[in-house]
FIBA-578680 format. One record per residue: x, y, z of N, C-alpha, C, O in turn. Coordinates in Angstrom, 3 decimals, padded with zeros to 6 digits. Layout:
N
+----------+----------+----------+----------+----------+----------+----------+----------+----------+----------+----------+----------+
|      n_u |      n_v |      n_w |     ca_u |     ca_v |     ca_w |      c_u |      c_v |      c_w |      o_u |      o_v |      o_w |
+----------+----------+----------+----------+----------+----------+----------+----------+----------+----------+----------+----------+
|        X |        Y |        Z |        X |        Y |        Z |        X |        Y |        Z |        X |        Y |        Z |
...
+----------+----------+----------+----------+----------+----------+----------+----------+----------+----------+----------+----------+
END
This chain:
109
+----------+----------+----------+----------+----------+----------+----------+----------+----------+----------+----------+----------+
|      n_u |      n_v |      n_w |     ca_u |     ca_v |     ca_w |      c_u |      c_v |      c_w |      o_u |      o_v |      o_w |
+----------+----------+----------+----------+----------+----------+----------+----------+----------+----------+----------+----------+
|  017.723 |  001.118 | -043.276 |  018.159 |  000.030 | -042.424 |  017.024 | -000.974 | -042.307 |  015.806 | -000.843 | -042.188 |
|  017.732 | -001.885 | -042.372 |  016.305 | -003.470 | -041.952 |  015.293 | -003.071 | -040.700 |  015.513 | -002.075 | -040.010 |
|  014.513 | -003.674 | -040.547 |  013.634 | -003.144 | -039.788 |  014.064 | -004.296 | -038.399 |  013.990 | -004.018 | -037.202 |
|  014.566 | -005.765 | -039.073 |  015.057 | -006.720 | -038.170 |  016.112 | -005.948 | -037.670 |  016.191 | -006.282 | -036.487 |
|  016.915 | -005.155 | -037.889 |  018.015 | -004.733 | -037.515 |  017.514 | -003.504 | -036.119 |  017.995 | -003.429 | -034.988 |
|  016.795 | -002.965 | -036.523 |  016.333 | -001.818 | -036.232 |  015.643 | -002.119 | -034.577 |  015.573 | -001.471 | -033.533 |
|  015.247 | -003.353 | -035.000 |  014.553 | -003.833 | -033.628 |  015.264 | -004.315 | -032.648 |  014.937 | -004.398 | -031.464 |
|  016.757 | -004.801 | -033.412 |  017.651 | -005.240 | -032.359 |  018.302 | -003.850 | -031.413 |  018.543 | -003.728 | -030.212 |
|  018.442 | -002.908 | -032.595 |  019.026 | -002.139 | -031.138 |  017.806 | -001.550 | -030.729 |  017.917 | -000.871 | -029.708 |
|  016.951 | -001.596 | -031.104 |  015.883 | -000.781 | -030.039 |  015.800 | -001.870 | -029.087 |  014.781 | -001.450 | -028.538 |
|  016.089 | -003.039 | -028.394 |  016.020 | -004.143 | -027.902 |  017.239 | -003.378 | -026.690 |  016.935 | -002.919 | -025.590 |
|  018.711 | -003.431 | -027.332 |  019.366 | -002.568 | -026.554 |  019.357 | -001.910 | -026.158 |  019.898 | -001.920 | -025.052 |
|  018.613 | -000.419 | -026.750 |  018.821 |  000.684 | -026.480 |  018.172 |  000.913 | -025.515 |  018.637 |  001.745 | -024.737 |
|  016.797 |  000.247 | -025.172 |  015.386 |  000.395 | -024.336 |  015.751 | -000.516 | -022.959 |  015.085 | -000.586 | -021.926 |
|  016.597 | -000.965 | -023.173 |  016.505 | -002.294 | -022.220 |  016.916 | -002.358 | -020.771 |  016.427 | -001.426 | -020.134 |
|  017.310 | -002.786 | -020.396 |  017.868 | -002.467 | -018.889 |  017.974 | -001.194 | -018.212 |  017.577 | -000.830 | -017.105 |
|  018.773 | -000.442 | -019.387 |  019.638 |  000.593 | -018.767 |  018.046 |  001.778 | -018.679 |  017.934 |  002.456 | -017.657 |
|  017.222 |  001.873 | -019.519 |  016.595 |  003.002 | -019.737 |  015.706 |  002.140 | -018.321 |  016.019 |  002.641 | -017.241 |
|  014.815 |  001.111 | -018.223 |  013.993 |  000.590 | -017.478 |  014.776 |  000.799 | -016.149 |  014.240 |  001.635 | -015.421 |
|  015.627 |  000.382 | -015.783 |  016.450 |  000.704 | -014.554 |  016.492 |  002.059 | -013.657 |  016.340 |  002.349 | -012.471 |
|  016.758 |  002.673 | -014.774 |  016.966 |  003.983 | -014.573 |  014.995 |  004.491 | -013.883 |  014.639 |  005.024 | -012.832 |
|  014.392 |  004.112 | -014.793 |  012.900 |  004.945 | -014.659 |  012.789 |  003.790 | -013.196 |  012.258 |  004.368 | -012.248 |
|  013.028 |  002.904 | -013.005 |  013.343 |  002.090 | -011.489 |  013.751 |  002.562 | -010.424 |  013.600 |  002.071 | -009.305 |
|  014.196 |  003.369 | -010.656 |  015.593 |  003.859 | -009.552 |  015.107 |  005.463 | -009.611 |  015.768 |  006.284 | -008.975 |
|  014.352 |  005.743 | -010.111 |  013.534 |  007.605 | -010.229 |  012.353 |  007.186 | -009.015 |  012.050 |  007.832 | -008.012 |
|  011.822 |  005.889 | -009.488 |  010.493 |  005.693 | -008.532 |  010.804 |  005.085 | -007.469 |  010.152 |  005.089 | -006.425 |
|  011.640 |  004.629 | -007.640 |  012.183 |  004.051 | -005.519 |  012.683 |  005.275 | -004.867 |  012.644 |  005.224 | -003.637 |
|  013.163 |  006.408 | -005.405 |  013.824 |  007.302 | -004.849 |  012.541 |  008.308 | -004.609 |  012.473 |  008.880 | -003.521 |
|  011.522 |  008.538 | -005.601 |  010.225 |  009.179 | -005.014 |  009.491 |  008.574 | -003.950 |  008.936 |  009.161 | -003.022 |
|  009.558 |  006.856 | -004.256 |  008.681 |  006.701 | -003.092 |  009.165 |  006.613 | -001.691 |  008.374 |  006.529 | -000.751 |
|  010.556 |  006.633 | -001.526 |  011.632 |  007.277 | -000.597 |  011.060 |  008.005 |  000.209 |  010.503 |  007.793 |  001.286 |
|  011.290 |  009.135 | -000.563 |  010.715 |  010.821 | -000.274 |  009.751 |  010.513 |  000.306 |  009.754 |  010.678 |  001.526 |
|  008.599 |  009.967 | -000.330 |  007.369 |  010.266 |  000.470 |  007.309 |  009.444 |  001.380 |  006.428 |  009.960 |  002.067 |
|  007.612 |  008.495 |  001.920 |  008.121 |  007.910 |  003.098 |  008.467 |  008.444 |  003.793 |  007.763 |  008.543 |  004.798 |
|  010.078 |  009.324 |  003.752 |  010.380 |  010.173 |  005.299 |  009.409 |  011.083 |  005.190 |  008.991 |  011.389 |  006.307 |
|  008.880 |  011.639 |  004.328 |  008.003 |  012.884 |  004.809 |  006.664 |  011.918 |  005.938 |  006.385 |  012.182 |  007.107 |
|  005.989 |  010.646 |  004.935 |  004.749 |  010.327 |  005.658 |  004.743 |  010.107 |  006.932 |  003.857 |  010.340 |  007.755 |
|  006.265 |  009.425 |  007.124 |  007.255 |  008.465 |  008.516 |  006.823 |  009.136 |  010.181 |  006.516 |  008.677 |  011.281 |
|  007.070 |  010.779 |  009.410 |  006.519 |  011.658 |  010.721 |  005.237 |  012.324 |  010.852 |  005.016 |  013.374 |  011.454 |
|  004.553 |  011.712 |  010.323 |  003.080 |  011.975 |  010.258 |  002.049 |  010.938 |  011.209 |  001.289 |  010.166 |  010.625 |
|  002.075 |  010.971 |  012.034 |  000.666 |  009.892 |  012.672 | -000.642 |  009.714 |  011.536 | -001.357 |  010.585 |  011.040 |
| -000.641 |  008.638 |  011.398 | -001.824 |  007.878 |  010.937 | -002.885 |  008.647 |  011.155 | -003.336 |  008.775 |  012.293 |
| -003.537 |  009.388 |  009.863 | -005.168 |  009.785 |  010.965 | -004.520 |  011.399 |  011.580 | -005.146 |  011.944 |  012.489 |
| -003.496 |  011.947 |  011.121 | -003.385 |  012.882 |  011.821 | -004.143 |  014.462 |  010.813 | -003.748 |  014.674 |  009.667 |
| -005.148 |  015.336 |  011.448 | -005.887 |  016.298 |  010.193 | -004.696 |  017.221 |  010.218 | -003.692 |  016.930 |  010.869 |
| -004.816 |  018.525 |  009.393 | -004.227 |  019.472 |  009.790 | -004.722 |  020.647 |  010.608 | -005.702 |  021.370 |  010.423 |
| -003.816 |  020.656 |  011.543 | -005.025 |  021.651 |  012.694 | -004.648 |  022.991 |  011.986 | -003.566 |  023.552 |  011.813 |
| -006.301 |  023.388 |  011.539 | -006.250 |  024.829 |  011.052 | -006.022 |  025.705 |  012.273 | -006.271 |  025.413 |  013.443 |
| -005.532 |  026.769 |  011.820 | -004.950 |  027.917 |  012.876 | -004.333 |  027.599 |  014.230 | -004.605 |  028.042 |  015.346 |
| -003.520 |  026.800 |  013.871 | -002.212 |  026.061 |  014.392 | -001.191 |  026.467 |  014.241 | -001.364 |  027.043 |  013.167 |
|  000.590 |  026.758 |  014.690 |  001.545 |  026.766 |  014.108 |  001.969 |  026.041 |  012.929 |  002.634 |  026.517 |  012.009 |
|  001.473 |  024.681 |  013.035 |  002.070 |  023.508 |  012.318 |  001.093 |  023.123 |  011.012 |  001.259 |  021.990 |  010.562 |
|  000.159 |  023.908 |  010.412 | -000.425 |  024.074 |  009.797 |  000.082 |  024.447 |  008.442 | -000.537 |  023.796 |  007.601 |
|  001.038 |  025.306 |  007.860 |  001.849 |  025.442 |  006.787 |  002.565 |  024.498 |  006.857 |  002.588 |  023.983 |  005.739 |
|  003.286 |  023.866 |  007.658 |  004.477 |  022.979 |  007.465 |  003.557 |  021.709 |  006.920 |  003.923 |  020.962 |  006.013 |
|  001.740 |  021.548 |  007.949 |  001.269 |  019.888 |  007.385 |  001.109 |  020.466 |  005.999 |  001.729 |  019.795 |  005.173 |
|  000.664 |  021.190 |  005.639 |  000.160 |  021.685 |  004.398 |  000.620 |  021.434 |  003.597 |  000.104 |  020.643 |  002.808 |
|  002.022 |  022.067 |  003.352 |  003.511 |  021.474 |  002.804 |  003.765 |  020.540 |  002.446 |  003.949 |  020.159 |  001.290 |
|  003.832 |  019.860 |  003.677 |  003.942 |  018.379 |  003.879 |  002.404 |  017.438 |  002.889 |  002.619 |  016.519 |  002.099 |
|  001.690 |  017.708 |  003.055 |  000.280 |  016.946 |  002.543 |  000.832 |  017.347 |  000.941 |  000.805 |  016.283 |  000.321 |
|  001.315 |  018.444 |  000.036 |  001.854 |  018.418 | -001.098 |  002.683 |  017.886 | -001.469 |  002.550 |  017.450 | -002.613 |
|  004.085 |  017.591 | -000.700 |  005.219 |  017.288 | -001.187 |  004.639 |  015.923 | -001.396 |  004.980 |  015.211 | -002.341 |
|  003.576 |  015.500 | -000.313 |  003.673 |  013.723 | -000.200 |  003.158 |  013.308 | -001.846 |  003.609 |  012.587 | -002.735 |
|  001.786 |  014.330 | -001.660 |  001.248 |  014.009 | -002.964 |  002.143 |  014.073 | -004.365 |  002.138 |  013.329 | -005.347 |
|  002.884 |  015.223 | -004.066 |  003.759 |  015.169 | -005.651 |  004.472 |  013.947 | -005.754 |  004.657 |  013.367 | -006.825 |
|  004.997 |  013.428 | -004.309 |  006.107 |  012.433 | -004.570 |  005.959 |  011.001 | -005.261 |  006.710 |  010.268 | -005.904 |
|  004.179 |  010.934 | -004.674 |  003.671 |  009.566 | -005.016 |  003.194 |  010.131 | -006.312 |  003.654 |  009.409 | -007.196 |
|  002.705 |  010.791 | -006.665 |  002.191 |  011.245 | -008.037 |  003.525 |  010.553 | -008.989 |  003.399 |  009.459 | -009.539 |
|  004.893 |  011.441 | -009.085 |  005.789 |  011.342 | -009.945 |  006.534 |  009.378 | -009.633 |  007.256 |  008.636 | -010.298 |
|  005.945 |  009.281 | -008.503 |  007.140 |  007.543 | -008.735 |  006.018 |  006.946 | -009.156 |  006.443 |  005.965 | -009.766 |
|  004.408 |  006.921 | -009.232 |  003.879 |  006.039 | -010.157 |  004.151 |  006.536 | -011.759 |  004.459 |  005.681 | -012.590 |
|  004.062 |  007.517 | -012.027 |  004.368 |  007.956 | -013.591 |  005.600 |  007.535 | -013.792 |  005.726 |  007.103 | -014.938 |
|  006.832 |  007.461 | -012.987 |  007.975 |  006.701 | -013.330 |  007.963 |  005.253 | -013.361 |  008.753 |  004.782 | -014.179 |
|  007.125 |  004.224 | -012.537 |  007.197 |  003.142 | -012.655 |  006.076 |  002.747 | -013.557 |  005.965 |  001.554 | -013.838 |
|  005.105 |  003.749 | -014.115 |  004.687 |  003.247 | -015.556 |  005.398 |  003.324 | -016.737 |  005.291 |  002.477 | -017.624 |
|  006.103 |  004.272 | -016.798 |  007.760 |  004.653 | -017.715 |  008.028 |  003.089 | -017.562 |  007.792 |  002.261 | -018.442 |
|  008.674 |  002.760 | -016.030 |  009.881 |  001.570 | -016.223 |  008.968 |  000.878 | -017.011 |  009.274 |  000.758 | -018.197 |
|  008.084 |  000.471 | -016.693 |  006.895 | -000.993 | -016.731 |  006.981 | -000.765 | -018.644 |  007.213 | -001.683 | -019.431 |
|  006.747 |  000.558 | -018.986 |  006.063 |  000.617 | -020.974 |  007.683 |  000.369 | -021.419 |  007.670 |  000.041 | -022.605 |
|  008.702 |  000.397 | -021.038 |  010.148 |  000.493 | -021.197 |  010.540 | -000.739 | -021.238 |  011.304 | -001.043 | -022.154 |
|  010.125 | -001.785 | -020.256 |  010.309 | -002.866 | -019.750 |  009.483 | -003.733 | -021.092 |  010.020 | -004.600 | -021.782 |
|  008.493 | -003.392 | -021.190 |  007.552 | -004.363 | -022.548 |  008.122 | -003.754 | -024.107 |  008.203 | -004.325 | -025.194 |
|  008.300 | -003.030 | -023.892 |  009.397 | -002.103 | -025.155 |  010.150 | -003.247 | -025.635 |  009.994 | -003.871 | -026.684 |
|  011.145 | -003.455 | -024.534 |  012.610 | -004.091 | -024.911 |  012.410 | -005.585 | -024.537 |  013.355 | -006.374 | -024.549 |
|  011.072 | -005.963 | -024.186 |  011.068 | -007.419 | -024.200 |  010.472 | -007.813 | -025.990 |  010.976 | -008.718 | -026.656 |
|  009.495 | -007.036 | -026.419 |  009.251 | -006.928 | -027.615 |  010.357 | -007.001 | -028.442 |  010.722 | -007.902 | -029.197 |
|  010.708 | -006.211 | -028.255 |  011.965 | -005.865 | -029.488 |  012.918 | -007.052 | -029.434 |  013.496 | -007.388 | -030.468 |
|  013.135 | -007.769 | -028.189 |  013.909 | -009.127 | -028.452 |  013.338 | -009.696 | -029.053 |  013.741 | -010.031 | -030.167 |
|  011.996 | -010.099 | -028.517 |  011.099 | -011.226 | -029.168 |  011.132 | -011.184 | -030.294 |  011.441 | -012.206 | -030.907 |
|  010.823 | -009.972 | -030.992 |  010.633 | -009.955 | -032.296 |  011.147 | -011.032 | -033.504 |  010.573 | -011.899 | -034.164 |
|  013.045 | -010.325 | -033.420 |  013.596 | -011.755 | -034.256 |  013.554 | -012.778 | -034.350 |  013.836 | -013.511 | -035.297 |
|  013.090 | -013.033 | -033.099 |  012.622 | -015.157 | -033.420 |  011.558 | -015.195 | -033.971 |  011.443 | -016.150 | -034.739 |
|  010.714 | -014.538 | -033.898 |  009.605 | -014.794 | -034.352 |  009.475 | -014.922 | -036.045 |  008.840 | -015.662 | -036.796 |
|  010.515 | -013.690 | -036.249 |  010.433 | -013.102 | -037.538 |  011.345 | -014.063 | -038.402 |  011.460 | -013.863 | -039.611 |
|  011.883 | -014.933 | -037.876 |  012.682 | -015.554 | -038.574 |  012.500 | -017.081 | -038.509 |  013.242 | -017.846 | -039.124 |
|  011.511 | -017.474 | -037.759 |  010.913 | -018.528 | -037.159 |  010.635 | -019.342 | -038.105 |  009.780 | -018.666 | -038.676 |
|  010.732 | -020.523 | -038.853 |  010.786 | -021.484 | -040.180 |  009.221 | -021.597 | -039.925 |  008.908 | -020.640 | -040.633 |
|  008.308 | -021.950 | -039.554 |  007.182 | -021.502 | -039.565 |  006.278 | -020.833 | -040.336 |  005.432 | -021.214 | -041.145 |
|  006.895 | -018.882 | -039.599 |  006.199 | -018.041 | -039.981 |  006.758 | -017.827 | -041.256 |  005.944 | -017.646 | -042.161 |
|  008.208 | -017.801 | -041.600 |  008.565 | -017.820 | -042.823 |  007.881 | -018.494 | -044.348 |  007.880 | -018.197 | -045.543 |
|  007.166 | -019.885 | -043.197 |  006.494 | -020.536 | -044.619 |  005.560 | -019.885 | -044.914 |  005.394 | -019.262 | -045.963 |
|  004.536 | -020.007 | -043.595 |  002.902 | -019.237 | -043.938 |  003.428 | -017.688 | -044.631 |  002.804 | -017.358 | -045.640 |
|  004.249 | -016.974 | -044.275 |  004.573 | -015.571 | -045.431 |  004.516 | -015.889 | -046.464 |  003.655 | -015.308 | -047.125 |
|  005.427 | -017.038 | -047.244 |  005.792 | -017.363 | -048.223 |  004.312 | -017.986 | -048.763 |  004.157 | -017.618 | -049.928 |
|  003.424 | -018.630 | -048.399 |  002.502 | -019.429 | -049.272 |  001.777 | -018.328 | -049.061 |  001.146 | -017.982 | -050.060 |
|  001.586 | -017.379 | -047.736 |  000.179 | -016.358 | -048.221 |  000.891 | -015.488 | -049.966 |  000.191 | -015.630 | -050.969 |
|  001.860 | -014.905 | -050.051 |  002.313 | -014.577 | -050.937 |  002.216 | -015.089 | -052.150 |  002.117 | -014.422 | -053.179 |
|  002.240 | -016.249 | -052.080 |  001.950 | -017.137 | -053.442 |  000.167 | -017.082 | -053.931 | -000.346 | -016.929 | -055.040 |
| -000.328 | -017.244 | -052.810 | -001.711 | -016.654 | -052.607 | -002.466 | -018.080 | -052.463 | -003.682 | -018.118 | -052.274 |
+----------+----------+----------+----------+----------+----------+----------+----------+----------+----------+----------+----------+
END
């Protein structure tokens, strides 16, 4: 298959729907760690040998996993997002009366 061709559906295939999606993974993590942080006071430690000490504990992990996984998803959207802006770009470029000449005369040499 053409490689011009090839770029068009990777243009599709990458585009909205995949970026959206890795969009909508990281609003929903950083969600999460929101209601969890929401009931947390600012500045609050975990009081060792406390009742509430497993639950902050807990809590101090889940937060971390949550923000951990929605930045790795919104670097997904973001490399997804330059993916499928590329892959549009491409054909104009590639077909651009221009670049077509300079190909053509480097070729001639």
């Amino acid at each position: 298959m053409r490689r011009s061709r090839r770029g068009g559906r990777r243009g599709s295939r990458t585009g909205p729907s995949g970026a959206e999606r890795e969009q909508a993974r990281a609003d929903a993590r950083h969600a999460a760690y929101r209601r969890i942080a929401d009931h947390i006071p600012f500045g609050q430690p975990i009081l060792v040998g406390h009742d509430s000490q497993r639950r902050a504990e807990r809590d101090a992990e889940r937060i971390r996993s949550h923000i951990g996984a929605s930045i790795e998803h919104q670097e997904r959207a973001d490399r997804v997002w330059a993916a499928a802006r590329t892959a549009a770009a491409a054909p104009g470029s590639r077909h651009n009366s221009v670049t077509v000449a300079n190909r053509i005369r480097a070729a001639r040499g």
